[in-house]
C-alpha positions as a Python dict, from the first residue, in 0.01 Angstrom:
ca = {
    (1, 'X'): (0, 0, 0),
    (2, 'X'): (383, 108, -65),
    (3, 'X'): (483, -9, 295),
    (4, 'X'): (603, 352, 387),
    (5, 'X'): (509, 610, 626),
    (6, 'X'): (634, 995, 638),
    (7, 'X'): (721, 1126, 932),
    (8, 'X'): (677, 1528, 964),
    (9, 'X'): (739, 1762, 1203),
    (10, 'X'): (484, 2002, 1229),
    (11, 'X'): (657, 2295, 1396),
    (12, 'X'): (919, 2298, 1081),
    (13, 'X'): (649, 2205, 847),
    (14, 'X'): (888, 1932, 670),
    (15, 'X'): (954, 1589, 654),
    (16, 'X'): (1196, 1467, 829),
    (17, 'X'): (1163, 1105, 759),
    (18, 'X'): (1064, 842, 564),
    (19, 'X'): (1040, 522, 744),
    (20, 'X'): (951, 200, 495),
    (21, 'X'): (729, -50, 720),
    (22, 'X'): (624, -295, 509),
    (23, 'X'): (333, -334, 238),
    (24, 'X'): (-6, -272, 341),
    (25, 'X'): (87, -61, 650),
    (26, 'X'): (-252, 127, 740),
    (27, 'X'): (-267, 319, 1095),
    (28, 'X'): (-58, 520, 1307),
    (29, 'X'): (-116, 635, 1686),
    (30, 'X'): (114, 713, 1977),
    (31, 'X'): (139, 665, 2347),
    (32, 'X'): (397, 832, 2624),
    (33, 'X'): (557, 548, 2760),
    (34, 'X'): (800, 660, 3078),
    (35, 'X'): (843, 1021, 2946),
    (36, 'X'): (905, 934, 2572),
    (37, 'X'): (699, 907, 2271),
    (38, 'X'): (614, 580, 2090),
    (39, 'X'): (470, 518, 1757),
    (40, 'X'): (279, 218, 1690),
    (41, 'X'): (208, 117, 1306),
    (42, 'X'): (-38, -205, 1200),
    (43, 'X'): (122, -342, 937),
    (44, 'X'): (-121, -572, 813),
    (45, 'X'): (76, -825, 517),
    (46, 'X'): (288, -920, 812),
    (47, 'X'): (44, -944, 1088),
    (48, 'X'): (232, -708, 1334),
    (49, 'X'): (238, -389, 1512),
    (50, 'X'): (593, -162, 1472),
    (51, 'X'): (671, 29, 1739),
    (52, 'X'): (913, 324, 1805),
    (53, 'X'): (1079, 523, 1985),
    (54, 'X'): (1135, 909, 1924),
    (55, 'X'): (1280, 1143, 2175),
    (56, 'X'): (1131, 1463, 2027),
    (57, 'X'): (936, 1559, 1755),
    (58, 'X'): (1184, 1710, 1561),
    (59, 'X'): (1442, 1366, 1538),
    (60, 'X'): (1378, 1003, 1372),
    (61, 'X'): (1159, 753, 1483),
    (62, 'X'): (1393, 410, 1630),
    (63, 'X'): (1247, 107, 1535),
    (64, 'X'): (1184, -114, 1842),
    (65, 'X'): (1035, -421, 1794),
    (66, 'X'): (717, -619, 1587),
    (67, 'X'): (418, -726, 1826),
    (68, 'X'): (237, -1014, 1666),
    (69, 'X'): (-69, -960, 1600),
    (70, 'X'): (-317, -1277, 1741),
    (71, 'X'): (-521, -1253, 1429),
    (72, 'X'): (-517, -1146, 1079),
    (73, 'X'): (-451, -792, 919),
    (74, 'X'): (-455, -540, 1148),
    (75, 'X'): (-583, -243, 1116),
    (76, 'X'): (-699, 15, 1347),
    (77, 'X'): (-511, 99, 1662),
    (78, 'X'): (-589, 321, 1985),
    (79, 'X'): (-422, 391, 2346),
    (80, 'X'): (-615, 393, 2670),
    (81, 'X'): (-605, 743, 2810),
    (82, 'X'): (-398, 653, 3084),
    (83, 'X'): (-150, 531, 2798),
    (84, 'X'): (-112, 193, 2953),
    (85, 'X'): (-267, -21, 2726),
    (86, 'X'): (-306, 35, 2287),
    (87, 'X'): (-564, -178, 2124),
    (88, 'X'): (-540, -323, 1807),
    (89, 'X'): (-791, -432, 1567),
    (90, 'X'): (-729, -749, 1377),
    (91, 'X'): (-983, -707, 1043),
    (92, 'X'): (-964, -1025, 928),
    (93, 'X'): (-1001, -1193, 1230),
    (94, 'X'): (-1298, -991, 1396),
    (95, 'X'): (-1094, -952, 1711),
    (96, 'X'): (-898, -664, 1920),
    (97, 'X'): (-590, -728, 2075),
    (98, 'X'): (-528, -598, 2418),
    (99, 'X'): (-104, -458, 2423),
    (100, 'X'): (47, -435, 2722),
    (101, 'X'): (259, -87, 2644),
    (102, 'X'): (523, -157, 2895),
    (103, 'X'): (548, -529, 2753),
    (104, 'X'): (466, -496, 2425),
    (105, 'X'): (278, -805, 2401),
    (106, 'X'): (-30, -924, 2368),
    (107, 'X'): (-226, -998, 2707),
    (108, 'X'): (-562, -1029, 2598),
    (109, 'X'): (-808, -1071, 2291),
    (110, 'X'): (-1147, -933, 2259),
    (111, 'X'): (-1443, -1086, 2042),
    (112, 'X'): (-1571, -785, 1822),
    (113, 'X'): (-1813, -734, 1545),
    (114, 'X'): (-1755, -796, 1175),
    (115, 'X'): (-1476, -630, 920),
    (116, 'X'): (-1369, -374, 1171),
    (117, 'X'): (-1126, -110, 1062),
    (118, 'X'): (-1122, 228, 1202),
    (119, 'X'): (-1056, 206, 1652),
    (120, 'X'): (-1177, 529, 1849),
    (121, 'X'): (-1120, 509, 2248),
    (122, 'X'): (-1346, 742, 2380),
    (123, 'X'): (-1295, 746, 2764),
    (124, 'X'): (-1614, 826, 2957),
    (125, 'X'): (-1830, 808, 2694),
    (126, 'X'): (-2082, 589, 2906),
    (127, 'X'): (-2215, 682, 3216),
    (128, 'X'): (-2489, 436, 3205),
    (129, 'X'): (-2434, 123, 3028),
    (130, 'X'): (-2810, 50, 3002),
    (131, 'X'): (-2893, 370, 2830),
    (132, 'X'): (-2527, 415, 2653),
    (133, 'X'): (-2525, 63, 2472),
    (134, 'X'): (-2918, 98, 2373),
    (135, 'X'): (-2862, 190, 2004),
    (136, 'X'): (-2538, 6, 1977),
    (137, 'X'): (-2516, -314, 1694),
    (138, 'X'): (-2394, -657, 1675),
    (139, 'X'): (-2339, -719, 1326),
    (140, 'X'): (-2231, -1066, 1265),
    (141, 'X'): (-2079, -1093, 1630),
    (142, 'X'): (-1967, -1468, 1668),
    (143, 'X'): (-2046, -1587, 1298),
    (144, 'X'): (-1753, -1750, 1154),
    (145, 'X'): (-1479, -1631, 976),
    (146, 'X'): (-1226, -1857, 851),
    (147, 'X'): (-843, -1699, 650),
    (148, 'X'): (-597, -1935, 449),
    (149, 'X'): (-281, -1812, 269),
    (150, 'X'): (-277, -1961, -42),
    (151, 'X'): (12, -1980, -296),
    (152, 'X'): (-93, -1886, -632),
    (153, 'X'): (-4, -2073, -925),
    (154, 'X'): (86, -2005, -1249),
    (155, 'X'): (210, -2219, -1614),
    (156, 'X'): (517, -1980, -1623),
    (157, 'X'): (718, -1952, -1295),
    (158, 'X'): (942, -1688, -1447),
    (159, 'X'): (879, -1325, -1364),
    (160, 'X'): (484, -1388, -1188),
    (161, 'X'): (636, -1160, -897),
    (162, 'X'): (996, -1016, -1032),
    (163, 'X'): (1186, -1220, -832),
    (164, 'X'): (1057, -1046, -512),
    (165, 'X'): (891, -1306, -307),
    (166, 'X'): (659, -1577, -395),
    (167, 'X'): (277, -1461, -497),
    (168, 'X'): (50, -1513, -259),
    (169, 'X'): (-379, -1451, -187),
    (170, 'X'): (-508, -1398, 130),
    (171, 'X'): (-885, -1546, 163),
    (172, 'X'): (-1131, -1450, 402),
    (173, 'X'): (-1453, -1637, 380),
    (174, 'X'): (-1722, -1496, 595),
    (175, 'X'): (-2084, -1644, 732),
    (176, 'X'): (-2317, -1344, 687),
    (177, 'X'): (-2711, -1326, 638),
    (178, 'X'): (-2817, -1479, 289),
    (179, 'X'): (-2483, -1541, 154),
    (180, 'X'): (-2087, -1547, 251),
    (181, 'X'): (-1871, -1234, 209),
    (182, 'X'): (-1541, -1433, -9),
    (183, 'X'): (-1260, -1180, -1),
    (184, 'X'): (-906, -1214, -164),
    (185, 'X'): (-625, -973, -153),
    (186, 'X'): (-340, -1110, -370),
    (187, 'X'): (20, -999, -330),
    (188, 'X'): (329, -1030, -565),
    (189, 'X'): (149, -1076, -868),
    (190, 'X'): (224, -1013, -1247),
    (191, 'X'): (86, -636, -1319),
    (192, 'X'): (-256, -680, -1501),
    (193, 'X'): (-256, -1078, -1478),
    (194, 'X'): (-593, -1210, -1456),
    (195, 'X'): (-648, -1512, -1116),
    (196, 'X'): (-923, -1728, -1074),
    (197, 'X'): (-998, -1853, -732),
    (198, 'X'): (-1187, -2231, -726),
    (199, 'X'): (-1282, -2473, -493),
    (200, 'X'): (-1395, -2844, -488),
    (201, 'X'): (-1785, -2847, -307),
    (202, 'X'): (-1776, -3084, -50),
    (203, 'X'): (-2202, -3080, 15),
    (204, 'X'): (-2400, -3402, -93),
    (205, 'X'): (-2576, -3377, -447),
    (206, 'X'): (-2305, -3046, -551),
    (207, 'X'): (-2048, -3277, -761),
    (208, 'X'): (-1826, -3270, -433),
    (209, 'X'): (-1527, -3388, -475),
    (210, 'X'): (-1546, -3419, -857),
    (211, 'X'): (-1537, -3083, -1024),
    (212, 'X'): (-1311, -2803, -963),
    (213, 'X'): (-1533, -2463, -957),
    (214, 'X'): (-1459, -2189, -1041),
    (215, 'X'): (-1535, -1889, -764),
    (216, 'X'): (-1401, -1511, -899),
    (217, 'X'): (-1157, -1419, -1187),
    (218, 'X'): (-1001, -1088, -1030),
    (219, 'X'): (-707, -854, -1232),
    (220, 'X'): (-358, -779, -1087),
    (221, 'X'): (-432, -419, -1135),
    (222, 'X'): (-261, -203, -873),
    (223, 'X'): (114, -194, -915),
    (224, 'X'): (365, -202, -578),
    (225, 'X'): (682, -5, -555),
    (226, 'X'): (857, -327, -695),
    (227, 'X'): (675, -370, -1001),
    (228, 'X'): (465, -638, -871),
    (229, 'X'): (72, -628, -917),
    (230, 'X'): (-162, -654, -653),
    (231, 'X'): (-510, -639, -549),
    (232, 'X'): (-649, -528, -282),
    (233, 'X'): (-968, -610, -228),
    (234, 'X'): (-1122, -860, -468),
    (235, 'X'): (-1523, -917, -336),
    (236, 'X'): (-1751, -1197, -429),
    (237, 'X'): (-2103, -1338, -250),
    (238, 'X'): (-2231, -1658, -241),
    (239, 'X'): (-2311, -1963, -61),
    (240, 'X'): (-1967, -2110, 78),
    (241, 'X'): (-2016, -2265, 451),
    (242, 'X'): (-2140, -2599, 435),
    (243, 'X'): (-2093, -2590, 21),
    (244, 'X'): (-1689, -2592, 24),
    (245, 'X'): (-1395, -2598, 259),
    (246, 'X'): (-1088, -2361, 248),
    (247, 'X'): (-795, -2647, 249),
    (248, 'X'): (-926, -2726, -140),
    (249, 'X'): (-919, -2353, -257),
    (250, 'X'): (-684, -2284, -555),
    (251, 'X'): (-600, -1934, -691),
    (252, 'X'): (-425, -1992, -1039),
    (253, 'X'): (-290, -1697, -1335),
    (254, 'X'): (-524, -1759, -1637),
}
């Protein structure tokens, strides 16, 4: 969550480095590209991959450049064997990227199932894709998943976030079985404020378009390395497809 990653060499047994990436970094991995050593980094608040360079184990990581990501929080990341090609899995979006590793870009997307995190290449592992895929899942593959950035507002603009940036919640809504997964993970918040997230239902017979309702009430309660609150993972379940639409949603400091 502190947007920082510590880079230690292992024959020394020290750190040599600490790199700061950006909040809400989560997974490392590496791949050899023409002789040298790159580190890629999901950095999921910015929806990017960092990547760099380091000649040997024992010196500083270079910074390179971002790759955007084609979805929403990335998370898990892997390299083919062959080192060619590092896939990246978007969370929020239930998607992988496909990265070129001499590019560094994006060349192709891959459906996948639903809140993904962890990414294991295992080369090989099927010799037979009848018998191999047998036991494997879909869970939620091609339901609908729908994200909107939403700035959060508050009766006193003066020190919601310290000055750092302007607060912000991230909303997944997801379709699952029975009822929708609702997700928010708010950024630059006051420490300990208490958010409420509502929406205006849009369905026939629901009040739509009258009443404002109220969805979650979530706390502020994880502080950031500048003071500002955050929290991670706010849950909620309930109907929400077909009930409300994300360009009404409203997350407001009680």
């Amino acid at each position: 969550m502190t947007g920082q990653i510590s880079v230690i060499d292992t024959a020394a047994r020290r750190v040599i480095a600490n790199l700061t990436t950006d909040p809400e970094t989560n997974h490392p991995n590496f791949a050899v590209i023409n002789g040298t050593t790159h580190v890629f980094v999901t950095v999921a608040s910015m929806n990017h991959t960092k990547v760099y360079s380091q000649a040997s184990p024992g010196e500083i990581p270079v910074y390179l450049t971002s790759i955007p990501a084609s979805g929403v929080e990335p998370h898990g990341i892997w390299p083919s064997p062959d080192n060619s090609r590092v896939y990246v899995l978007n969370e929020h979006s239930d998607s992988v990227d496909v990265v070129c590793a001499n590019s560094l870009s994006v060349i192709d997307t891959v459906r996948v199932v639903q809140e993904g995190q962890a990414l294991v290449y295992v080369a090989g592992a099927v010799d037979d894709e009848e018998v191999g895929m047998r036991n494997l899942g879909g869970q939620g593959l091609g339901l609908s998943v729908v994200n909107r950035l939403v700035p959060v507002l508050s009766s006193d603009s003066s020190g919601q976030s310290n000055g750092t940036g302007p607060p912000q919640a991230l909303i997944t809504v997801r379709r699952t079985s029975g009822l929708d997964m609702f997700q928010i993970i708010g950024r630059k918040l006051r420490l300990n404020g208490s958010y409420t997230a509502s929406a205006v239902p849009v369905c026939e017979g629901c009040g739509g378009g009258n009443v404002r309702i109220p969805l979650v009430t979530f706390t502020a309660s994880t502080m950031m390395k500048d003071g500002c609150g955050a929290a991670p993972q706010v849950l909620a379940f309930f109907k929400w497809f077909g009930v409300y639409e994300v360009g009404n949603l409203e997350v407001v400091e009680d």
